[in-house]
PASEBA-1860 file (N, C-alpha, C; in nm, 3 decimals):
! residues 196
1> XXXXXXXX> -0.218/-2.540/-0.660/-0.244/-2.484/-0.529/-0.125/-2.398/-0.484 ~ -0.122/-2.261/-0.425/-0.040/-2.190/-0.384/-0.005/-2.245/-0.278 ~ 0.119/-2.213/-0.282/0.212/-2.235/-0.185/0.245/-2.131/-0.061 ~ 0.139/-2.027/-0.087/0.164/-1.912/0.055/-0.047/-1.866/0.092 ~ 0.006/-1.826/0.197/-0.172/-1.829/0.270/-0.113/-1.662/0.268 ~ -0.240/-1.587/0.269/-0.264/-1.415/0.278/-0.361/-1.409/0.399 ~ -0.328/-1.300/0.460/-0.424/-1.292/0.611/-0.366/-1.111/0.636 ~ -0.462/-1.112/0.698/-0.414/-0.938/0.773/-0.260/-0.964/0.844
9> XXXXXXXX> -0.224/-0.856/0.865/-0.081/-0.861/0.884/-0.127/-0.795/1.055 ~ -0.007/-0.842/1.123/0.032/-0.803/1.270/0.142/-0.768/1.310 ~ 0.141/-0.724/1.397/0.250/-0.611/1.469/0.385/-0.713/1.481 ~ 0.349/-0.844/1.477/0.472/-0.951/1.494/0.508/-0.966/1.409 ~ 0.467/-0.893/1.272/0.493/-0.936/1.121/0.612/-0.828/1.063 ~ 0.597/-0.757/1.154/0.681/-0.660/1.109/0.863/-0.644/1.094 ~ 0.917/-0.741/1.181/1.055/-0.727/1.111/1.037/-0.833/1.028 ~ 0.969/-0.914/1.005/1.003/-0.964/0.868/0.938/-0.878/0.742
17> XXXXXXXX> 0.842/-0.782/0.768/0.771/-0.717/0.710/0.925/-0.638/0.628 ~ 1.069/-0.575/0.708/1.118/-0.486/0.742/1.238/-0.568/0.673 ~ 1.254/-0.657/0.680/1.333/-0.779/0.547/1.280/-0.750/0.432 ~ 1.189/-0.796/0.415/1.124/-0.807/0.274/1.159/-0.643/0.230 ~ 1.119/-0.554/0.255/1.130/-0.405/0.248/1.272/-0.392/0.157 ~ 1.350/-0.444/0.268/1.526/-0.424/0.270/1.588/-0.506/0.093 ~ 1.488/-0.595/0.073/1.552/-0.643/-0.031/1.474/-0.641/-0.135 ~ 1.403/-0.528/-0.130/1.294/-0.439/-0.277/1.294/-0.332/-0.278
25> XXXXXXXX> 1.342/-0.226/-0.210/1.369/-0.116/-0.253/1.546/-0.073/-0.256 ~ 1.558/0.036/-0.289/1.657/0.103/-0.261/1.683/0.200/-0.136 ~ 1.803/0.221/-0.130/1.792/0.237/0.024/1.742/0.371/0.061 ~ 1.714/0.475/-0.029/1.636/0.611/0.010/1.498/0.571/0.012 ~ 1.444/0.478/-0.016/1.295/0.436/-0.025/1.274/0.368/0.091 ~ 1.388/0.317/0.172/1.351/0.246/0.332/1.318/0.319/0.403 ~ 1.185/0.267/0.448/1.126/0.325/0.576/1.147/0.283/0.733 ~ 1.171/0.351/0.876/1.217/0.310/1.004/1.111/0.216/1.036
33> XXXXXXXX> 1.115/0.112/1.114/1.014/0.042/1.209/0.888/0.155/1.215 ~ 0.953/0.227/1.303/0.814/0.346/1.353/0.749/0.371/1.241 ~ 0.758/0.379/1.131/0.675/0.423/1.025/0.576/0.380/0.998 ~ 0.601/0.222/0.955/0.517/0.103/0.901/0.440/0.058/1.028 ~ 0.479/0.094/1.157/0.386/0.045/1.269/0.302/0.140/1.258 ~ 0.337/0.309/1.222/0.210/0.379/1.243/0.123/0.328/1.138 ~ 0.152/0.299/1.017/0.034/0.317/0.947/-0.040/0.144/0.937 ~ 0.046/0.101/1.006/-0.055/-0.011/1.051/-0.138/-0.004/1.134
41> XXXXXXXX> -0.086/-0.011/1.240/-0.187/0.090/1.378/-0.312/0.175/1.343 ~ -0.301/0.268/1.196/-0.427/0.328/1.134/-0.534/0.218/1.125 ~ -0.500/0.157/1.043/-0.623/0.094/0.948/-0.541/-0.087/0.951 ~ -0.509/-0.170/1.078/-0.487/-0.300/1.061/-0.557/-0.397/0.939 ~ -0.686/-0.348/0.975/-0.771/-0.444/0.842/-0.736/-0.423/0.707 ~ -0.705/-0.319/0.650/-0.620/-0.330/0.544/-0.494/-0.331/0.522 ~ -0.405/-0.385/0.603/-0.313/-0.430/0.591/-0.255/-0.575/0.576 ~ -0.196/-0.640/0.483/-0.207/-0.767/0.490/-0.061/-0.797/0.410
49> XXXXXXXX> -0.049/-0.955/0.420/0.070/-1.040/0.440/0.043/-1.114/0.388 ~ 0.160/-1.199/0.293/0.153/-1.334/0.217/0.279/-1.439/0.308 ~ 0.201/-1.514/0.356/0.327/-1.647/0.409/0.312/-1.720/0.341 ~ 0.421/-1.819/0.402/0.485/-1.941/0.349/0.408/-2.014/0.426 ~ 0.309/-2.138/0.322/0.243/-2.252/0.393/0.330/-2.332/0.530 ~ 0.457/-2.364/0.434/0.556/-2.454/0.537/0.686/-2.358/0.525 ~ 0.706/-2.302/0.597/0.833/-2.236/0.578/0.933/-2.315/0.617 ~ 1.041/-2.332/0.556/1.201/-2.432/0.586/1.236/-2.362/0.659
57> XXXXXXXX> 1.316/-2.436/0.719/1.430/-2.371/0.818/1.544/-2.304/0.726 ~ 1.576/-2.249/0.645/1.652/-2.156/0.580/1.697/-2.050/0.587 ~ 1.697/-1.995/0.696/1.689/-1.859/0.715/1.590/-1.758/0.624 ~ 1.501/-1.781/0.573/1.415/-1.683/0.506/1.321/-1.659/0.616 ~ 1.265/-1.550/0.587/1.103/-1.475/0.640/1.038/-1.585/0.642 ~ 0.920/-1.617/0.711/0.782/-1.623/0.672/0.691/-1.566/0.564 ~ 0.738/-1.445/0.599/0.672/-1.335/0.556/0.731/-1.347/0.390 ~ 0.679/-1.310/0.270/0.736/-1.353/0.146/0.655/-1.230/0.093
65> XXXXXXXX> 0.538/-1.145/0.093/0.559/-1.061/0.062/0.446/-0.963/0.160 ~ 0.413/-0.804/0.149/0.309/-0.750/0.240/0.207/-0.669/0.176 ~ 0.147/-0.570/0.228/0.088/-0.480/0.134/0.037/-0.380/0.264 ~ 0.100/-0.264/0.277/0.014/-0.144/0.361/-0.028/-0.018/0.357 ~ -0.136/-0.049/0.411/-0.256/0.053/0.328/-0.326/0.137/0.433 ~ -0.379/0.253/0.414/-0.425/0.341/0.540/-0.545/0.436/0.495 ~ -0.595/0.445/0.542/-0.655/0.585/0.510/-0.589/0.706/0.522 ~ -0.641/0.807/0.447/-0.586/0.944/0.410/-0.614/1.066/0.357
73> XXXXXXXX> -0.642/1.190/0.371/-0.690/1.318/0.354/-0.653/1.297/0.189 ~ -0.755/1.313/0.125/-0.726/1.300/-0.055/-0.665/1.433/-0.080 ~ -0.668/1.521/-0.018/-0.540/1.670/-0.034/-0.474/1.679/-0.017 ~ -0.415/1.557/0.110/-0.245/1.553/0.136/-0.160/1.461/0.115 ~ -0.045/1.456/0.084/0.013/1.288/0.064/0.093/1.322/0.176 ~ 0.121/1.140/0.262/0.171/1.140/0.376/0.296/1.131/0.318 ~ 0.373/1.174/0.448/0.543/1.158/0.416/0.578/1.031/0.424 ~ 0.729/1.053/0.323/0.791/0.875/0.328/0.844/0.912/0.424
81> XXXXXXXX> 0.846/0.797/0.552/0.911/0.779/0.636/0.875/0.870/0.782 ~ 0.737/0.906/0.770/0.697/1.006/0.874/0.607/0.911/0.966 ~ 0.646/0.923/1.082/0.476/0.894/1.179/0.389/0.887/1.161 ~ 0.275/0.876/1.134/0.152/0.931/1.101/0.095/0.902/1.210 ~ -0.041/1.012/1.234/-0.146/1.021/1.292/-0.256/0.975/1.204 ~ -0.360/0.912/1.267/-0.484/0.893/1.157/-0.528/1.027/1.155 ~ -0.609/1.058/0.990/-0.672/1.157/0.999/-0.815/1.189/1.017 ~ -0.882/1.102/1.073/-1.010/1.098/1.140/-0.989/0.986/1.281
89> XXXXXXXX> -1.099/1.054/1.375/-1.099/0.994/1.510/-1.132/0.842/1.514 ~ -1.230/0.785/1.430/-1.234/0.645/1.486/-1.277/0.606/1.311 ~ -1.155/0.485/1.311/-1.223/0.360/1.174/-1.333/0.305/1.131 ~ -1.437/0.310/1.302/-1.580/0.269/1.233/-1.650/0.377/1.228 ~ -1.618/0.512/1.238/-1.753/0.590/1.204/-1.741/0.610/1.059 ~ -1.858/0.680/0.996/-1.893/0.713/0.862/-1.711/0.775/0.811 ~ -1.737/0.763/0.665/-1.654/0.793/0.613/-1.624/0.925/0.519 ~ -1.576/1.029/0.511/-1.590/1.117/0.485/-1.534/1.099/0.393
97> XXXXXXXX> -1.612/1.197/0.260/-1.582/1.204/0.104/-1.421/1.252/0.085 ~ -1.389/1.331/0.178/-1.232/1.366/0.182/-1.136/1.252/0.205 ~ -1.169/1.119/0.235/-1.082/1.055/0.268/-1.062/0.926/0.184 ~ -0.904/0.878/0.149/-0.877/0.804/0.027/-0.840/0.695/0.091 ~ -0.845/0.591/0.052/-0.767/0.441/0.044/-0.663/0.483/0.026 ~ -0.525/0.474/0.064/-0.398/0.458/0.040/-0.321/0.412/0.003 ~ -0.267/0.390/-0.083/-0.193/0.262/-0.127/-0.060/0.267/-0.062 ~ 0.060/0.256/0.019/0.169/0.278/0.116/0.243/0.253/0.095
105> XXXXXXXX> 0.244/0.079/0.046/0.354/0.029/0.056/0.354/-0.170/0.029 ~ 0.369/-0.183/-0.076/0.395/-0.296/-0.126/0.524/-0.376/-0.197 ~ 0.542/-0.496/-0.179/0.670/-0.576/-0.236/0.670/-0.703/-0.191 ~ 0.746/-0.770/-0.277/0.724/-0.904/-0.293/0.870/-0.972/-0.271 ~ 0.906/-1.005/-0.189/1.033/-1.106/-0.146/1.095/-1.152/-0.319 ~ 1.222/-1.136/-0.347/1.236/-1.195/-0.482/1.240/-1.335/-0.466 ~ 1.199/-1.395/-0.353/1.216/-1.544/-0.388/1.089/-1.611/-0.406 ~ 0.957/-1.500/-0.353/0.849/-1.511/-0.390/0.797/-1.484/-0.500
113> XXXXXXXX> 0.863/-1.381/-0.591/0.793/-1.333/-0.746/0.761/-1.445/-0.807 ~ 0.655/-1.393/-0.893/0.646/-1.489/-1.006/0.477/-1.581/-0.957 ~ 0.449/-1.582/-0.837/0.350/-1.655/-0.785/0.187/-1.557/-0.801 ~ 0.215/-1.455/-0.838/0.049/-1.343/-0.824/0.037/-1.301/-0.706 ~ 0.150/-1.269/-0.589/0.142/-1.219/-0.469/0.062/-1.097/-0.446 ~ 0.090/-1.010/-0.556/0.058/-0.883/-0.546/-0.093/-0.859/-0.576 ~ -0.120/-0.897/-0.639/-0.219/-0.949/-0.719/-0.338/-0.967/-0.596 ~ -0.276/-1.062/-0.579/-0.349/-1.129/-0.451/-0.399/-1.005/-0.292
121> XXXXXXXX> -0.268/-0.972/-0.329/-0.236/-0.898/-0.172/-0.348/-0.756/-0.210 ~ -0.345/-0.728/-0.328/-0.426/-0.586/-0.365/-0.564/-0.601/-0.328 ~ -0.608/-0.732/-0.422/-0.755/-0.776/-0.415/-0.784/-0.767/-0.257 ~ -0.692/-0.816/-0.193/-0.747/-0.876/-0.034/-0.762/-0.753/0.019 ~ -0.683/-0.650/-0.004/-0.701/-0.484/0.085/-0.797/-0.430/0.039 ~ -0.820/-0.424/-0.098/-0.878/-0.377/-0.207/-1.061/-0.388/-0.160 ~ -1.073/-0.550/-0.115/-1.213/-0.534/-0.064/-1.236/-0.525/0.092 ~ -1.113/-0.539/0.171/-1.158/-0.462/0.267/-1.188/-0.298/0.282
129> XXXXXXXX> -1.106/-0.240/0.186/-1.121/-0.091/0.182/-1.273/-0.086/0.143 ~ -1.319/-0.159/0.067/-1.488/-0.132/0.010/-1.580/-0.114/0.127 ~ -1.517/-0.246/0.186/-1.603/-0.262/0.343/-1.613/-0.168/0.371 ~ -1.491/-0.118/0.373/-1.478/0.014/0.524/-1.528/0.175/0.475 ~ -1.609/0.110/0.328/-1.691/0.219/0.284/-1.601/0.324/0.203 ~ -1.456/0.278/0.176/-1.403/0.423/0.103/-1.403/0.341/-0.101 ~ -1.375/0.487/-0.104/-1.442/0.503/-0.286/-1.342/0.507/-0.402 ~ -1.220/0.566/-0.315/-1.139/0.612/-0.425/-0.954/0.541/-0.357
137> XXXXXXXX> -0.920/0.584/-0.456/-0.783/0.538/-0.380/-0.666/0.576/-0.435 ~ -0.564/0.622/-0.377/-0.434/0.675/-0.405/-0.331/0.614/-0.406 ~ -0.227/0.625/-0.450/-0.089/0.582/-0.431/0.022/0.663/-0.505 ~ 0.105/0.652/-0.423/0.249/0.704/-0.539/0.340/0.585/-0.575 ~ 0.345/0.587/-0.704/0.420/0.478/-0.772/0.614/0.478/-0.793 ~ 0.668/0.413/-0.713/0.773/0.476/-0.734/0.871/0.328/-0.777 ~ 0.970/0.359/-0.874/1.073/0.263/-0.850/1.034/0.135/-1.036 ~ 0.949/0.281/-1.086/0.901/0.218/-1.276/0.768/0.118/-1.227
145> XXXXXXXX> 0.728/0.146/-1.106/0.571/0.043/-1.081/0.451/0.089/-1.124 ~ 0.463/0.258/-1.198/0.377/0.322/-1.227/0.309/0.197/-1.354 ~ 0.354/0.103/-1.396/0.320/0.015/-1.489/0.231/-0.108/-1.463 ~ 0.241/-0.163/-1.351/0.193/-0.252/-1.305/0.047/-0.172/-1.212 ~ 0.078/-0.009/-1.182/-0.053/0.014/-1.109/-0.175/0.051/-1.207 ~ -0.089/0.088/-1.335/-0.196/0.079/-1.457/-0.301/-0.057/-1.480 ~ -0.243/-0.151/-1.455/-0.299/-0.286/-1.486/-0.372/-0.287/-1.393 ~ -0.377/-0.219/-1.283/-0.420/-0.247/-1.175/-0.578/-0.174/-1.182
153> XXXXXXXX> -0.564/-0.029/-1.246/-0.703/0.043/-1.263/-0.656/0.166/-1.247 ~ -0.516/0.213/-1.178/-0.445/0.322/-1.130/-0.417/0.460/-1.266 ~ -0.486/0.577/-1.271/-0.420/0.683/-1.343/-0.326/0.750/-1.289 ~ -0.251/0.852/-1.349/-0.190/0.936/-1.268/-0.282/1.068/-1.290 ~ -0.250/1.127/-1.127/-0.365/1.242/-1.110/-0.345/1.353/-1.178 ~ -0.429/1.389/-1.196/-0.446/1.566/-1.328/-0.461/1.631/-1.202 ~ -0.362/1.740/-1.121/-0.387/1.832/-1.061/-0.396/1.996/-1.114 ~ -0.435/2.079/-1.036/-0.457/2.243/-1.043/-0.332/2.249/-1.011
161> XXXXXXXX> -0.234/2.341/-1.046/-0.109/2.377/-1.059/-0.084/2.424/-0.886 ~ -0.193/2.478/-0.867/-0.168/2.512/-0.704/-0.145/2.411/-0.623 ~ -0.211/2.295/-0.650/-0.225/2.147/-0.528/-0.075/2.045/-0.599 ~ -0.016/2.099/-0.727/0.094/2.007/-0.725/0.217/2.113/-0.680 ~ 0.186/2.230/-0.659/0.303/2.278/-0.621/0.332/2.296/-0.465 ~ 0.220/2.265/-0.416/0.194/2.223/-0.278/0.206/2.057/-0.200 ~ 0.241/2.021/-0.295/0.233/1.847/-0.275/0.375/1.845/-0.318 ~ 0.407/1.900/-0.446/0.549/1.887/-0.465/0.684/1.823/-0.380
169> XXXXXXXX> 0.685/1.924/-0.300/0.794/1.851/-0.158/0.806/1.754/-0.087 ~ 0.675/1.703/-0.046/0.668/1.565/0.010/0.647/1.480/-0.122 ~ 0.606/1.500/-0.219/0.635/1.381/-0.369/0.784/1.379/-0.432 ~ 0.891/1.491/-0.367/1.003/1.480/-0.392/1.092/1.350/-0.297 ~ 1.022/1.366/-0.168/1.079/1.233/-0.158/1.090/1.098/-0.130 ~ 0.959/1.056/-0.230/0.968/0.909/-0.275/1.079/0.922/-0.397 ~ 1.160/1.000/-0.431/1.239/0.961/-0.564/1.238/1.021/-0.704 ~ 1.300/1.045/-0.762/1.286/1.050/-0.904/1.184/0.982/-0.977
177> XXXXXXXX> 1.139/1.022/-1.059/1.039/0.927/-1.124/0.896/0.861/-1.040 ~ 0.917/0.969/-0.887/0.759/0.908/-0.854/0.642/0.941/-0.916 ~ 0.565/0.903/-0.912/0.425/0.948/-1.004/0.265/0.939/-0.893 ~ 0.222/0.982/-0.883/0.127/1.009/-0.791/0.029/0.931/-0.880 ~ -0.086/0.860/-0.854/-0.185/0.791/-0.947/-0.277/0.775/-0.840 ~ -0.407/0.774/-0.901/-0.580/0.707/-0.821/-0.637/0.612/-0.922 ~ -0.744/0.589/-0.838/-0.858/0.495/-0.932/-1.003/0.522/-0.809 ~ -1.099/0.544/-0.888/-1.234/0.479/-0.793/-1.256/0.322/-0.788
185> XXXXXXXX> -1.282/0.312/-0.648/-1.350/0.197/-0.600/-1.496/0.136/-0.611 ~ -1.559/0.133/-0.745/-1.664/0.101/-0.727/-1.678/-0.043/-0.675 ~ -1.798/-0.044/-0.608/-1.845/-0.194/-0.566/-1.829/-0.319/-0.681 ~ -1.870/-0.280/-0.832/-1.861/-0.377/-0.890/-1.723/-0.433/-0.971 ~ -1.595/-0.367/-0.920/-1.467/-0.339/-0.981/-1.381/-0.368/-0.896 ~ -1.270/-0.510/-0.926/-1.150/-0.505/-0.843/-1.061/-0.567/-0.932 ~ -0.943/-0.516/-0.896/-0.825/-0.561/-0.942/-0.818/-0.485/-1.137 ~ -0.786/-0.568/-1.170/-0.766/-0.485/-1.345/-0.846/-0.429/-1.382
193> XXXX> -0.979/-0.467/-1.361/-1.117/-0.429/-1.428/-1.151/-0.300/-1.343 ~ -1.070/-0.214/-1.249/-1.082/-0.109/-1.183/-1.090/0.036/-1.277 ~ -1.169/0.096/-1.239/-1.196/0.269/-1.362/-1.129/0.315/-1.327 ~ -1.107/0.391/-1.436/-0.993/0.526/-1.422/-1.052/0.644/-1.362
END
């Protein structure tokens, strides 16, 4: 039996959200408070959190690892570390073929690895995004995770020379070695068993 419960994540989750962050990336890959609140604020239901059943008094998080996810114009990639606006007016109307699942922003507390957090945390966004009717889904892989989003169902995208030289600048800064990747969402496909 696991030792951490997964649930949508909340606005109270967020400096520990903002810990966990601090001790999985590097420090050009940290994003401000304001960031991670906007793109929670988008799309709450796919955003979600792994706690600690009983958390000790230890000074650790609750929070052990997150996963945030948004919707997004499949022509543009959002900036690291930008505000965002949603790019359609309301979450429950129809969903337009232009618009992607996002993949944002995931990591796992190192005192949590090792348990299938991620795993976990994908599946759980993974079928709310179905819910919410979207098909396809994006992410930029940064930091050698382009490996683990393979397992996941994730390619990296074949663009027209025009749309990567236009995307270029904002994919410059997630980092060296970021890699832009999708997968479709079919209904009968989650987690590894996801198409390319």
């Amino acid at each position: 039996m696991s030792e951490f419960l997964l649930r949508p994540m909340a606005a109270a989750d967020l400096p520990a959200v903002l810990a966990v962050q601090a001790q999985c990336y590097r420090p050009d890959l940290i994003e401000a408070r304001e960031a991670l609140e906007s793109r929670l604020a988008m799309d709450p239901q796919l955003c979600w959190v792994a706690t600690r059943k009983n958390p000790a008094d230890d000074g650790q998080p609750s929070v052990a690892a997150y996963l945030l996810t948004h919707r997004w114009n499949r022509e543009t990639l959002p900036a690291l570390g930008a505000v965002l606006e949603p790019p359609c007016c309301d979450a429950k109307s129809a969903v337009p073929p232009s618009l992607t699942w996002y993949v944002h922003d995931m990591a796992v507390s190192p005192m949590a690895q090792g348990h299938g957090l991620a795993g976990r945390l994908y599946d759980a966004a993974c079928r709310a995004a179905r819910q919410a009717g979207l098909r396809c889904s994006r992410l930029v892989a940064v930091q050698a995770a382009a490996r683990w989003w393979r397992r996941m169902g994730y390619a990296p995208v074949a663009l027209p020379a025009q749309d990567l030289a236009r995307l270029a600048p904002v994919l410059a800064h997630y980092g060296e070695g970021a890699l832009m990747m999708e997968r479709r969402l079919d209904a009968a496909t989650t987690g590894p068993a996801g198409l390319r």
